[in-house]
C-alpha positions in Angstrom: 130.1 78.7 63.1 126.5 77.4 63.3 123.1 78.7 63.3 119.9 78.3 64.5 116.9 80.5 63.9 112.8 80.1 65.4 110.7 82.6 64.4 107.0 83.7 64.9 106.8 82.3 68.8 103.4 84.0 70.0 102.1 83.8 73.5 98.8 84.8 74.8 97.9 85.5 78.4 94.8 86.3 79.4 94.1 87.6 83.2 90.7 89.4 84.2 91.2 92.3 81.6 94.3 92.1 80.6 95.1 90.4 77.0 98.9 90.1 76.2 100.5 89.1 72.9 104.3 88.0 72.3 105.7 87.8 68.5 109.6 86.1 69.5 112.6 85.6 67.2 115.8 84.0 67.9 118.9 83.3 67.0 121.8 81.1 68.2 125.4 81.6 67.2 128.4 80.1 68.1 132.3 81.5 67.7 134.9 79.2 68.9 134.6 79.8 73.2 131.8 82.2 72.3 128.0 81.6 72.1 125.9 84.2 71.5 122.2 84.7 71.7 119.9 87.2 70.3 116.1 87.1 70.9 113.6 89.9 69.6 110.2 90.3 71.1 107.3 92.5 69.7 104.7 92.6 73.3 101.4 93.9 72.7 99.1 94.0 75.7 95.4 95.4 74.6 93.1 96.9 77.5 89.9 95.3 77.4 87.7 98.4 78.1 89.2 99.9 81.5 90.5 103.1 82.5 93.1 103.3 85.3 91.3 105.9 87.8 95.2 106.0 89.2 95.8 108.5 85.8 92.6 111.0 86.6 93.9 114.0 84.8 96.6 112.7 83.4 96.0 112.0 79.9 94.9 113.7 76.8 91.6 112.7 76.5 88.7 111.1 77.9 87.7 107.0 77.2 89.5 103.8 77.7 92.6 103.8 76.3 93.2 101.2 73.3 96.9 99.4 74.6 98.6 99.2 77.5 101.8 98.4 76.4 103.3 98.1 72.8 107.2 97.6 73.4 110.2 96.4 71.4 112.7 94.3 73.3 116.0 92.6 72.4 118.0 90.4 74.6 121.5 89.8 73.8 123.9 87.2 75.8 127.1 86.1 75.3 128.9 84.0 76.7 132.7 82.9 76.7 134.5 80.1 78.1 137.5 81.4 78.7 139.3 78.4 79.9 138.0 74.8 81.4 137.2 76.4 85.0 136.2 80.0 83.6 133.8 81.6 82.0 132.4 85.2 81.4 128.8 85.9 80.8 127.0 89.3 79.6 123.6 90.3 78.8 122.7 93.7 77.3 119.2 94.3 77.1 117.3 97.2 75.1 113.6 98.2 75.6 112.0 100.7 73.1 108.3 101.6 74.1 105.9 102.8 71.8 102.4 103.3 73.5 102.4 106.9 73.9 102.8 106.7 70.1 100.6 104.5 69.6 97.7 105.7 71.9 97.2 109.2 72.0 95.4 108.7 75.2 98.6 109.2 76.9 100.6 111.8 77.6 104.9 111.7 78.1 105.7 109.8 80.8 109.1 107.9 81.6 108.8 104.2 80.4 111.5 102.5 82.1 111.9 104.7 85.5 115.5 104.4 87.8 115.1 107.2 89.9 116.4 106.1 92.9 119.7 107.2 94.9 122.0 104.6 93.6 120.5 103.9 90.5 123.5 103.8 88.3 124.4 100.9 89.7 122.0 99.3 87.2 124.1 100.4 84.5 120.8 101.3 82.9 120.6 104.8 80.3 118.3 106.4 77.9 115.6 108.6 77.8 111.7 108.5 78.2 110.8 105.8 75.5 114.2 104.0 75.1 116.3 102.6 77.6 119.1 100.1 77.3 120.8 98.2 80.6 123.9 95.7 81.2 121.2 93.7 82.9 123.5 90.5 84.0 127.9 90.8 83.9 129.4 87.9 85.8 132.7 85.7 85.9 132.0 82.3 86.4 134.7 79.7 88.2 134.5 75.7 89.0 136.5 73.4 90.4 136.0 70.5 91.9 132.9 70.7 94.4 133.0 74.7 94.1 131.3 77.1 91.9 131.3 80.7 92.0 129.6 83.5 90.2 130.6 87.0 90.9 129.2 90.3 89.2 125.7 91.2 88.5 123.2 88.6 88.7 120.0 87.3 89.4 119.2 84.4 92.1 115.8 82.8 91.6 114.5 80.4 94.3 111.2 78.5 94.4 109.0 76.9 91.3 105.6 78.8 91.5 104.5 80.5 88.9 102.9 84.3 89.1 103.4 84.1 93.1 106.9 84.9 95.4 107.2 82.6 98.3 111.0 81.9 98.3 111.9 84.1 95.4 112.8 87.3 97.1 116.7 87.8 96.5 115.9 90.2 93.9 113.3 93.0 93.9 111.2 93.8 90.7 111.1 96.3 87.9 107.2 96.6 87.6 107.1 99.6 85.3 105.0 98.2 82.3 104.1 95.0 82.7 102.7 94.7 86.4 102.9 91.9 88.4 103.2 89.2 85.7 103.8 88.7 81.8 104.2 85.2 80.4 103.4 82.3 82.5 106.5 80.4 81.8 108.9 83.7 81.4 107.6 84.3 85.2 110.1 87.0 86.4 112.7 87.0 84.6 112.2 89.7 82.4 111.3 91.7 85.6 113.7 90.7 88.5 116.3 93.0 88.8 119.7 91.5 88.9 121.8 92.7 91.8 126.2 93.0 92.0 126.6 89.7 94.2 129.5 87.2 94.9 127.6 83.8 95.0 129.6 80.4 96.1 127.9 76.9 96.1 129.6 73.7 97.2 129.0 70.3 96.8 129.3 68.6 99.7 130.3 64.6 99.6 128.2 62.3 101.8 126.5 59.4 100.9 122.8 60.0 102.0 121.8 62.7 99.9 124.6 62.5 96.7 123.8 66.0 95.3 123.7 68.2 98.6 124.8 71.1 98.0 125.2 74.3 99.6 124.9 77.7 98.4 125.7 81.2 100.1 125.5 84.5 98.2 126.7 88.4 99.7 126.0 91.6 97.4 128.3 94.8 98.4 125.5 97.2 99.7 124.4 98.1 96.5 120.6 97.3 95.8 117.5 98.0 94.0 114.0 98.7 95.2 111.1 97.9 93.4 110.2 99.8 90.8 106.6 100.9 90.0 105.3 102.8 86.8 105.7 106.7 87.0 102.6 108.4 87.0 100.6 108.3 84.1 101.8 104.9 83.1 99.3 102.6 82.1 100.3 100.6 85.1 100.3 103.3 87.9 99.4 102.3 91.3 99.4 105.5 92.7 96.8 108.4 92.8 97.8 111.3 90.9 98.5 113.5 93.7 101.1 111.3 95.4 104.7 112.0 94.5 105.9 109.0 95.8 109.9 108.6 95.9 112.4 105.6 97.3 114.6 106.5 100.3 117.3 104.3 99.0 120.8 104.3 101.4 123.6 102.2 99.9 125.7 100.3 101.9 123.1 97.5 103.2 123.7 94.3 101.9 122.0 91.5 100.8 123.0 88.1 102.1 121.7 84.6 102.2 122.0 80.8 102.1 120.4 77.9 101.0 121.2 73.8 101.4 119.4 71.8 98.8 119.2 68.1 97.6 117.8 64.6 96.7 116.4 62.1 99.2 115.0 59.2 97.6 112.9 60.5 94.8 112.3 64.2 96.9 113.8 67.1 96.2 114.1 69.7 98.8 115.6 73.3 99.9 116.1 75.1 103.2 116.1 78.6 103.0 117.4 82.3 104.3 117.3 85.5 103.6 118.2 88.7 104.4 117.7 92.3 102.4 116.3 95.6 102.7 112.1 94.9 102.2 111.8 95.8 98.1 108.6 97.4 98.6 108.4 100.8 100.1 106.9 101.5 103.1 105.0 104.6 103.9 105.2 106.8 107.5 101.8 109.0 107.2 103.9 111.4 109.8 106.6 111.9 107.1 104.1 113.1 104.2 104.9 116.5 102.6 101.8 118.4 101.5 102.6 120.5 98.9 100.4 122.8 96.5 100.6 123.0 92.6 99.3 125.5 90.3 98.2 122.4 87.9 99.0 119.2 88.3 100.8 117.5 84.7 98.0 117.2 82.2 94.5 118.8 82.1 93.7 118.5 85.5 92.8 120.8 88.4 91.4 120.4 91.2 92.8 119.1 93.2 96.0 122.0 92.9 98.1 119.4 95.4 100.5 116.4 95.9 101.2 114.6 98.6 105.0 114.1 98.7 105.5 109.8 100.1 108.8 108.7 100.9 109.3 104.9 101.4 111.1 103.2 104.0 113.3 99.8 103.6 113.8 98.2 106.4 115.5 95.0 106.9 114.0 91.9 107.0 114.7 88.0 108.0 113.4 85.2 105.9 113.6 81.8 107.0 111.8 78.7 104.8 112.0 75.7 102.4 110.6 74.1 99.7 109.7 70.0 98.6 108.8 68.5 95.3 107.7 65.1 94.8 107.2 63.0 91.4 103.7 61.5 92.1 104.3 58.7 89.6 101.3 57.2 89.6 99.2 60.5 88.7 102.2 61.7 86.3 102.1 64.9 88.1 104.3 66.6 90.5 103.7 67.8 93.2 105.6 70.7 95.4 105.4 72.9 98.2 107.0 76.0 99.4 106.9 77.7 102.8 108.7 81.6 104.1 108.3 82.3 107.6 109.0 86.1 108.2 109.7 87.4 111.4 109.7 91.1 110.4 108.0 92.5 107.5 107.4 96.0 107.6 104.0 97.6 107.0 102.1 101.2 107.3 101.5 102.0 110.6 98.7 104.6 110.0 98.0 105.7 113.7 101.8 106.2 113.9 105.0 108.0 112.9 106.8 104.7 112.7 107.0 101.8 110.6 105.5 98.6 112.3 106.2 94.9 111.7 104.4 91.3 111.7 105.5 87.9 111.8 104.2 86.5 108.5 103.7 83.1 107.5 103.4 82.1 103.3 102.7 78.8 102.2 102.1 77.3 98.9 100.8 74.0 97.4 101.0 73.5 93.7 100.5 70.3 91.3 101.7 69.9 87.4 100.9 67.7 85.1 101.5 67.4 81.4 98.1 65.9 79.4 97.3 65.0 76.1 94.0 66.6 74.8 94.2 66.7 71.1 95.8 63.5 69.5 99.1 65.2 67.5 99.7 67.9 69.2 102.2 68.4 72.0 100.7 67.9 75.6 98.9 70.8 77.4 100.6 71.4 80.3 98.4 72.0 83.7 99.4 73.9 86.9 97.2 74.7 89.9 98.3 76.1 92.7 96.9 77.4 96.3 98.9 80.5 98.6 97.7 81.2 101.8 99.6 84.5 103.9 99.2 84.5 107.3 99.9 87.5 109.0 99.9 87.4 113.1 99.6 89.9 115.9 96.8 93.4 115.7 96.4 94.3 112.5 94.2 97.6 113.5 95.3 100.4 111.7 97.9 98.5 109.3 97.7 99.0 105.9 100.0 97.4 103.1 103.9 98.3 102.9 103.3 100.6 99.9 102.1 103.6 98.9 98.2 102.2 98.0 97.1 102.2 101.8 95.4 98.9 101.0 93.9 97.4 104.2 95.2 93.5 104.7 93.7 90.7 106.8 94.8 88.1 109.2 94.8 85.5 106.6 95.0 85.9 102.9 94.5 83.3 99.4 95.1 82.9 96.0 94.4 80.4 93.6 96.1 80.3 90.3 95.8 78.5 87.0 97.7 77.8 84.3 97.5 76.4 81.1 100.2 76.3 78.3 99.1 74.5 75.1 102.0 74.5 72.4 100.9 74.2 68.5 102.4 73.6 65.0 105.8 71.7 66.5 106.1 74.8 69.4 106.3 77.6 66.9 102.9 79.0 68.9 101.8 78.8 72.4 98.7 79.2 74.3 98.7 80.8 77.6 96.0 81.0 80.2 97.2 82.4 83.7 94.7 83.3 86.3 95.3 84.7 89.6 92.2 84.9 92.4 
């Protein structure tokens, strides 16, 4: 049996208001065929003097609340190779939030929500402030040129940081920490994993020496993404929407994707096809319905607005290349997903309507020495440009904020990761504009 402990691993992101703090700790063990590894992480994220006008009436008291999210989390995996071509992996994870008790600004609202038909195929219990999930459970198998992973797991495609172009095989869990947490964490801590049977198979040639091809099915079970409940710190909802997921079983997710090494450039080619994560509203569907108080201390308005949304299927087609620009000592990569389909709110309309939608992405990295001694800063910049085609009059986004879209929309984002004193502490910066 052997050891290995690293303790006090603190990561700061800062993003427009939002100010995150990470205190890690963890632990490597191994028994034989088994490795296991716990990690323990305290998150803090402080609000930096904004009050969520999504939560009017829904807390305890008026000013800006102090946090906006103080959570325990522990991560446990073990895996165990059971023979040279097997192996089984699980991963248990456990989330205990303690805002509410922290800031009395809040008032009881579920921390980790699964409210969806078909949610217990998360394998995901507790109540309001704890909740504990078999996140991944999967039986591993090689030999020869083929792999395969069945059980629940998560597929991750693409390298950019903060932004989705290729990685859409999994929806997200977006119920405290919204959009994005640590830069180099990215999703993982939010991408749900989803019961697959994945295969991927080396195939010989002498051209491209690693090609490989990869092809993954789930069941029909599936996960939506999952926004804060109301009164969250998060919410992206007004307080008089009840907005629920019209989840139906029995579609499944499916996809493929051939990847390899020409000369010093790596590359992927890419599809997709799942039910669209987001929901997606149909004004014609909305339930008025009237309240004699809505939760908390507020009334007016005595109403909700009952939103169900919609996931319609959609087709992703795209690739991705990264080249070692040697001479800068930088990389240098690019992603495209052409969509033929994605859904959005029609608001003229009692039907969901679609748009052919084009994402691209440009990024460079680049590891650089500032302060002599210490570990080199590592520097990503990257540019995404959505195109969306065809009338977008009366089309609002594919959820329930009615945000209006344009024709063509971009995003810059920076990051900067600065490890100190031999790793034990990193600096984050992450901006997204």
């Amino acid at each position: 049996m052997k050891g290995r402990s690293v303790a006090g691993i603190a990561g700061f992101l800062i993003c427009g208001w939002l100010v995150m703090a990470a205190t890690e700790a963890r632990a490597t063990l191994d028994f034989g065929p088994v490795q296991v590894t716990g990690t323990y992480q305290l998150v803090t994220d402080f609000n930096m003097g904004d009050t969520n006008p999504n939560n009017l009436g829904l807390t305890n008291r008026p000013g800006d609340p102090l946090l906006n999210l103080l959570q325990n989390f522990v991560d446990l995996t073990v895996f165990y190779k059971s023979s040279e071509n097997t192996g089984f992996f699980f991963e248990p994870r456990l989330w205990h939030d303690l805002t509410k008790s922290a800031d009395d600004h809040y008032i009881q609202y579920e921390s980790m929500p699964a409210n969806f038909r078909g949610d217990g195929y998360m394998l995901r219990a507790g109540g309001n402030d704890m909740k504990v999930e078999m996140w991944q459970s999967y039986f591993n198998y090689h030999a020869g040129n083929l792999f395969l992973r069945i059980g629940k797991q998560n597929v991750a495609w693409g390298n950019d940081l903060a932004l989705r172009v290729l990685d859409q095989v999994d929806a997200l869990d977006l119920s405290q920490v919204f959009f994005f947490g640590r830069g180099f964490e990215e999703f993982s801590q939010t991408r749900i994993p989803e019961w697959m049977a994945l295969a991927e198979y080396q195939i010989p040639n002498t051209i491209v020496p690693d090609l490989s091809l990869e092809a993954f099915v789930s069941p029909g079970t599936w996960t939506p993404t999952i926004l804060p409940s109301q009164g969250a710190p998060f919410s992206v909802l007004p307080s008089i929407f009840d907005f629920r997921d019209s989840v139906q079983m029995g579609r499944p997710i499916y996809g493929t994707r051939l990847s390899g090494t020409y000369g010093t450039v790596n590359f992927t080619l890419n599809f997709l096809s799942r039910p669209y994560a987001n929901g997606v509203v149909i004004p014609g569907k909305l339930i008025f319905e009237s309240l004699s108080q809505l939760p908390g201390n507020f009334c007016p308005p005595c109403f909700r607005l009952k939103a169900f949304g919609e996931h319609p299927r959609f087709f992703m087609y795209g690739g991705s290349v990264d080249y070692p620009w040697d001479w800068a000592g930088a990389v240098l990569r690019a992603e495209t997903a052409v969509t033929s389909n994605v859904p959005f709110t029609y608001t003229t309309g009692a039907s969901i309507i679609t748009r052919p939608q084009i994402q691209q992405f440009f990024s460079i990295d680049r590891p650089t020495y500032i302060v002599p001694g210490l570990d080199s800063l590592f520097i990503n910049m990257q540019f995404e440009e959505i195109y969306t085609a065809g009338s977008l009059q009366h089309v609002t986004q594919n959820n329930a904020t009615g945000a209006n879209i344009t024709s063509a929309q971009q995003f810059v984002t920076v990051f900067f990761q600065q490890p100190l004193f031999q790793k034990r502490i990193d600096l984050e910066f992450l901006s997204v504009i």
